[in-house]
C-alpha positions in Angstrom: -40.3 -107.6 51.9 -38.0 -105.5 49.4 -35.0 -103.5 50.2 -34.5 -100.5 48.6 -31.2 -98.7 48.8 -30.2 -95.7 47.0 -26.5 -94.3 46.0 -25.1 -97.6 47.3 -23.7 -100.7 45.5 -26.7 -102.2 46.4 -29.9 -102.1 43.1 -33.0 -101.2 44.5 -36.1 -103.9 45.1 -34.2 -106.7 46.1 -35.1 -109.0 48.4 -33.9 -109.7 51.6 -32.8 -113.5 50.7 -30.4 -112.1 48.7 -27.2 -112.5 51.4 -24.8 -111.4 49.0 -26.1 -108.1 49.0 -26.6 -108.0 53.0 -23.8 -108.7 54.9 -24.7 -110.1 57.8 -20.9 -110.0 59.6 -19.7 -107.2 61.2 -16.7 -105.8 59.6 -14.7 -102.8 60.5 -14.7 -99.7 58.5 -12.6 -96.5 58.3 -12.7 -95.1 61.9 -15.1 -92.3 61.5 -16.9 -90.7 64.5 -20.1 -89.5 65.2 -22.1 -87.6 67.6 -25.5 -89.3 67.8 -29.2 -87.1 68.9 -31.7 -90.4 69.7 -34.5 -91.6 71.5 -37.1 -94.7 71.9 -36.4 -97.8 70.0 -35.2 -96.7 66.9 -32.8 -94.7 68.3 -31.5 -97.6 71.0 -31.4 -100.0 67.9 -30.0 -97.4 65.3 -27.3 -96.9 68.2 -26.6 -100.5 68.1 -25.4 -100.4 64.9 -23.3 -98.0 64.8 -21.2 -99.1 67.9 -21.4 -102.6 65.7 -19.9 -101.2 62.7 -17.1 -100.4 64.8 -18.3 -95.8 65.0 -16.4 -93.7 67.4 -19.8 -92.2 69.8 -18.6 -89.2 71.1 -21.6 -88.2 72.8 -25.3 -89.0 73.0 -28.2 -86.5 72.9 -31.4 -87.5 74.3 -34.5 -86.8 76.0 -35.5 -86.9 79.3 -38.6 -88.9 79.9 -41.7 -86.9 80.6 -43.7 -88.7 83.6 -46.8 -87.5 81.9 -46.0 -89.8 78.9 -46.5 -93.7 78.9 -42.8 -94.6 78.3 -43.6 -98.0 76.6 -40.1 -97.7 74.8 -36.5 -98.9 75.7 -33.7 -96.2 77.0 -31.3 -94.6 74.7 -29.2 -93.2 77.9 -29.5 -96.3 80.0 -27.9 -98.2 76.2 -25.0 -95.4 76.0 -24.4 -95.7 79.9 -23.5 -99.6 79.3 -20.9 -98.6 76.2 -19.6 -95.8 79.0 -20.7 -93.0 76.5 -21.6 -89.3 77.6 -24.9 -88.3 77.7 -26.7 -85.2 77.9 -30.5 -84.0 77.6 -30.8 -80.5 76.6 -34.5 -79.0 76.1 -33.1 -77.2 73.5 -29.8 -78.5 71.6 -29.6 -75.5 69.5 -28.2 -73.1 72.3 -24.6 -71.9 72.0 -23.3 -73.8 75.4 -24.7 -77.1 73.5 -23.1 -76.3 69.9 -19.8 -75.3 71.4 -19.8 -78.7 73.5 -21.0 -80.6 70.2 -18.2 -78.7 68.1 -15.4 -79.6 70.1 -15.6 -82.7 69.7 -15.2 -82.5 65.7 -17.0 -85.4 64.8 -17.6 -86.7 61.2 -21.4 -87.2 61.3 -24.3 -86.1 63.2 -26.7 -89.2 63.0 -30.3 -88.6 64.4 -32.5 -91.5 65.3 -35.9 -90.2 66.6 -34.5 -87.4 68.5 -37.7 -84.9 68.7 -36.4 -81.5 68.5 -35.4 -79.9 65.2 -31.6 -79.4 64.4 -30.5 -75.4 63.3 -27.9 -74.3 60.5 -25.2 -74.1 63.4 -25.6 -77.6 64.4 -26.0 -78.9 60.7 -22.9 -77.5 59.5 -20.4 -79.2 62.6 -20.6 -82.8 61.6 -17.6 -82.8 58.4 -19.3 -85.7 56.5 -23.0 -84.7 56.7 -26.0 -85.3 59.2 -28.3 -87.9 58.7 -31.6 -88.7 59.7 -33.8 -92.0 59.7 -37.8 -91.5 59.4 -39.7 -94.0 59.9 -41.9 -93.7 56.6 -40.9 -94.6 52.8 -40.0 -90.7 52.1 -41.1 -88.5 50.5 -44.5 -90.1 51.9 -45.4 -89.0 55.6 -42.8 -86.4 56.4 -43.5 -85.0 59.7 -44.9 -86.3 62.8 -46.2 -89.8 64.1 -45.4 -91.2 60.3 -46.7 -94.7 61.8 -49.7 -93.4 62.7 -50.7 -91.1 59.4 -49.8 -94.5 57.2 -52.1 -97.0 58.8 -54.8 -94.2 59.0 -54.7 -93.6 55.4 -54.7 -97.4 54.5 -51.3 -98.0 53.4 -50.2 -101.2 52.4 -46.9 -100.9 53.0 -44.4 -98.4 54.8 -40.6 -98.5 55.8 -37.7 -96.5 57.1 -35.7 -93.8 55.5 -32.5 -92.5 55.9 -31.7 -89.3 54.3 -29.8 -85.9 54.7 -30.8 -83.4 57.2 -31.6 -79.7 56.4 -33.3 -77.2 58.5 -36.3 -78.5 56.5 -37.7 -81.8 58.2 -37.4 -84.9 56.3 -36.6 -83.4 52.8 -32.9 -83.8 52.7 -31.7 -86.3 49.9 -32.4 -90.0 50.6 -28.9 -92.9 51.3 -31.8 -96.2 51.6 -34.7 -97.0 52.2 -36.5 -100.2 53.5 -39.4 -101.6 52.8 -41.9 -103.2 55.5 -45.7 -104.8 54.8 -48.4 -103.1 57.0 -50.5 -105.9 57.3 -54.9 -105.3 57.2 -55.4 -105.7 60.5 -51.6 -104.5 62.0 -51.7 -102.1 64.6 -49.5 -98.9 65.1 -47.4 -100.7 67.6 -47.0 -104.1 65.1 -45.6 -101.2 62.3 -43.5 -99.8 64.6 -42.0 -102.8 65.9 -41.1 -103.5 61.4 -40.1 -100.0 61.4 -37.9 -100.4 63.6 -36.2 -103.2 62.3 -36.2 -101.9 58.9 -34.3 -99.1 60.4 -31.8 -100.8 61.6 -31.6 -103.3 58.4 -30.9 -100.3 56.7 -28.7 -98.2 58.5 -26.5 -101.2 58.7 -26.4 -102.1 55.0 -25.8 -98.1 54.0 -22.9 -97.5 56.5 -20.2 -99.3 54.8 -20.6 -96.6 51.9 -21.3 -93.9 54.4 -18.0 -94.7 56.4 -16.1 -94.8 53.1 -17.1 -91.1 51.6 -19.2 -93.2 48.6 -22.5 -92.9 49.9 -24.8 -90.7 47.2 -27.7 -88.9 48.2 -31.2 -89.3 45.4 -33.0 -85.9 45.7 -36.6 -86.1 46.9 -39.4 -85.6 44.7 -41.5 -83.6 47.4 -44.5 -83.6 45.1 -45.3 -87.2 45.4 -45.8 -86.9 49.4 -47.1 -84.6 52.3 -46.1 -83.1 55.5 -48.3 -84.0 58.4 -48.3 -82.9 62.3 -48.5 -84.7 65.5 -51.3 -86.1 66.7 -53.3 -86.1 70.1 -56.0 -87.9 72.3 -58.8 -85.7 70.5 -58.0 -86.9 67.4 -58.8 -90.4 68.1 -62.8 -89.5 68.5 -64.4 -91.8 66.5 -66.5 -90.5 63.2 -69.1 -93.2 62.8 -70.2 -91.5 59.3 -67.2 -92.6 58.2 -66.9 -96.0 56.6 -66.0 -99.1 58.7 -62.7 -99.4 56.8 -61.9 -96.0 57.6 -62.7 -96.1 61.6 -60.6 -99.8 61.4 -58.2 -98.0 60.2 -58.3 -95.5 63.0 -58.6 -98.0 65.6 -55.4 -99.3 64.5 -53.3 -96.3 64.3 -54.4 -95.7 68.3 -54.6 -98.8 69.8 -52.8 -99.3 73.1 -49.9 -98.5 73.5 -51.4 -95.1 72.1 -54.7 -93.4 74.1 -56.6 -95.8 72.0 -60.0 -94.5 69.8 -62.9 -92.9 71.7 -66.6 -92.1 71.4 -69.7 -91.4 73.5 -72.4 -94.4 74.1 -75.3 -94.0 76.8 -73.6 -90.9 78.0 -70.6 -93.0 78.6 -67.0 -92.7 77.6 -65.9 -95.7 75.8 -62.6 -96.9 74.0 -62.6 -98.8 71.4 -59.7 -101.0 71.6 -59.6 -103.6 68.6 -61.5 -104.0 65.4 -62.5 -106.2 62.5 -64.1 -106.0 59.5 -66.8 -107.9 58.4 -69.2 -108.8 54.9 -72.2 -107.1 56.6 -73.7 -104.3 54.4 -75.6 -101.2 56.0 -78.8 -100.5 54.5 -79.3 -96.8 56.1 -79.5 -97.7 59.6 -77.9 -94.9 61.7 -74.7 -95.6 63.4 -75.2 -98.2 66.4 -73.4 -100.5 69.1 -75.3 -103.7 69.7 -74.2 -107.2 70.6 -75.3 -110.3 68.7 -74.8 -114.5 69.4 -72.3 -113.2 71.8 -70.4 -110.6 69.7 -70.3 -107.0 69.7 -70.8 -105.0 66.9 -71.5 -101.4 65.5 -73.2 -100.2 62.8 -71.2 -97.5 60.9 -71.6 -95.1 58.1 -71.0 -97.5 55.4 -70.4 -101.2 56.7 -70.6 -103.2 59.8 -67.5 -103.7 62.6 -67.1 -106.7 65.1 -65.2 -104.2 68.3 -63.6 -107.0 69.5 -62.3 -105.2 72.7 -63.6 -101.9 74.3 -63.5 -100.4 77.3 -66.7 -98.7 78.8 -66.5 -95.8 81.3 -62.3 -97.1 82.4 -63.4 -100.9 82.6 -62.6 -103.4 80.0 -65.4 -106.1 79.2 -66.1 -108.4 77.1 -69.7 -108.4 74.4 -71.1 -110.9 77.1 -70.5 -108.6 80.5 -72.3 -106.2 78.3 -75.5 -108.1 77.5 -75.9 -109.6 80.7 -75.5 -105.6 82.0 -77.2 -103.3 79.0 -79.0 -106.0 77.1 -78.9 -107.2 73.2 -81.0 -103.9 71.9 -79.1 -101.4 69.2 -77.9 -98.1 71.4 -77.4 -94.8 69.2 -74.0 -93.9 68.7 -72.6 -90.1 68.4 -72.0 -89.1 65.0 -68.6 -86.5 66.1 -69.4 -83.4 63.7 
């Protein structure tokens, strides 16, 4: 795992043995303070940080949590109400009641750690010493939405956290550091997020000193070496099965629980497809298929074969033996999504 930080004492690609260029002691820094727009785990351990390096919180900006959403993820609010800092959850922090509040209170920096909504010129320009951002993606790769998610989709090998300069363009502002984080062949979304969230906080931590002390520098994106991709919902997790078998592991991945997981139609059924493997088998035209073989299930897809070693079929999770005993051994078509 490599550490790459940029405009700071520390030289880019070097590992994370290297002590001497990670201190691992908290030390305090000019008092600088900072009004802080977070959510989910990044946000609760990007918070952590800062109050360890010794920054003045002024106030928290957060979400509240929509009941229609599986809240899987720790609590920014309930981490700020333990270090006695305000909170507030605006739908929209670009209104004039929430700028005035935020300008008041004249802080430093504007740090922003997950927080979902997009921050206007009249917010922007408060903080005195810049706004920052962290994105969870090795920038200018996957700016946008669900960064995670688009990586291990499109087969990435490796992925990280960046944190960078806001403008009133997401994720292009001019990058502080960046970390580096392995995505693993069979790693799912929530295994990435979980290193993305350390490397997060690895380095916010390591840039702040330099941050704190007006020597941070700022390396202009090259925008042309990455994209800009949307959110993602349920309906995008319908399996293609004339895709290749890496490319529908790859898909199973990026959804697996806790995300709505990959879907697809067998027997007039709904099924989920819950965790994948590849395998050596070869296709030799066959059309797409589900079957289960010495006690294994498998299905047959464009190019390639994949062992589904857990699926769910019509809500009920069961394993390739349940499903013998139930629907026999025999190959059953599976829908090609168009």
């Amino acid at each position: 795992m490599s550490n790459r930080l940029i405009g700071t004492s520390i030289h880019q690609n070097q590992s994370c043995d290297e002590s001497a260029n990670f201190p691992l002691s908290i030390v305090n820094y000019p008092l600088s303070s900072a009004v802080v727009f977070a959510y989910h785990n990044v946000g609760v351990r990007c918070l952590s940080v800062l109050l360890a390096r010794g920054v003045n919180v002024k106030l928290v900006v957060t979400h509240q949590d929509n009941p229609r959403e599986n809240i899987w993820f720790d609590s920014v609010a309930r981490l700020a109400a333990l270090h006695d800092i305000p909170v507030i959850t605006p739908d929209n922090p670009n209104t004039p009641e929430v700028i005035a509040q935020i300008s008041a209170l004249q802080p430093d920096f504007f740090f922003s750690f997950y927080y979902r909504e997009m921050l206007k010129a009249a917010l922007l320009s408060i903080p005195k010493q810049g706004a920052l951002n962290m994105h969870g993606s090795l920038l200018p790769k996957y700016r946008g939405r669900v960064p995670v998610n688009w990586a291990i989709i499109h087969g990435e090998t490796q992925t990280g956290s960046t944190l960078h300069y806001m403008t009133e363009k997401p994720d292009n502002g001019d990058i502080v550091a960046q970390q580096v984080v392995p995505v693993l062949p069979d790693d799912t979304a929530l295994q990435v997020f979980q290193k993305v969230t350390v490397a997060a906080e690895m380095a916010l931590y390591t840039a702040l000193p330099d941050l704190l002390s007006g020597q941070a520098r700022g390396v202009k994106q090259d925008l042309s070496l990455g994209g800009y991709f949307g959110g993602r919902n349920a309906a995008d997790g319908v399996i293609n099965w004339s895709q290749s078998a890496q490319e529908i592991h790859n898909l199973v991945r990026a959804v697996a629980p806790p995300y709505p997981g990959a879907s697809t139609q067998l027997m007039g059924k709904q099924m989920r497809i819950l965790q994948t493997l590849m395998t050596s088998t070869e296709t030799t035209d066959e059309s797409p298929a589900f079957y289960v073989k010495e006690g294994r299930a498998y299905a047959i897809c464009g190019q390639g074969v994949l062992r589904i070693v857990s699926f769910e079929l019509d809500g009920q999770e069961m394993s390739a033996a349940d499903f013998a005993e139930r629907f026999g051994t025999e190959k059953l078509n599976l829908i090609v999504k168009e």
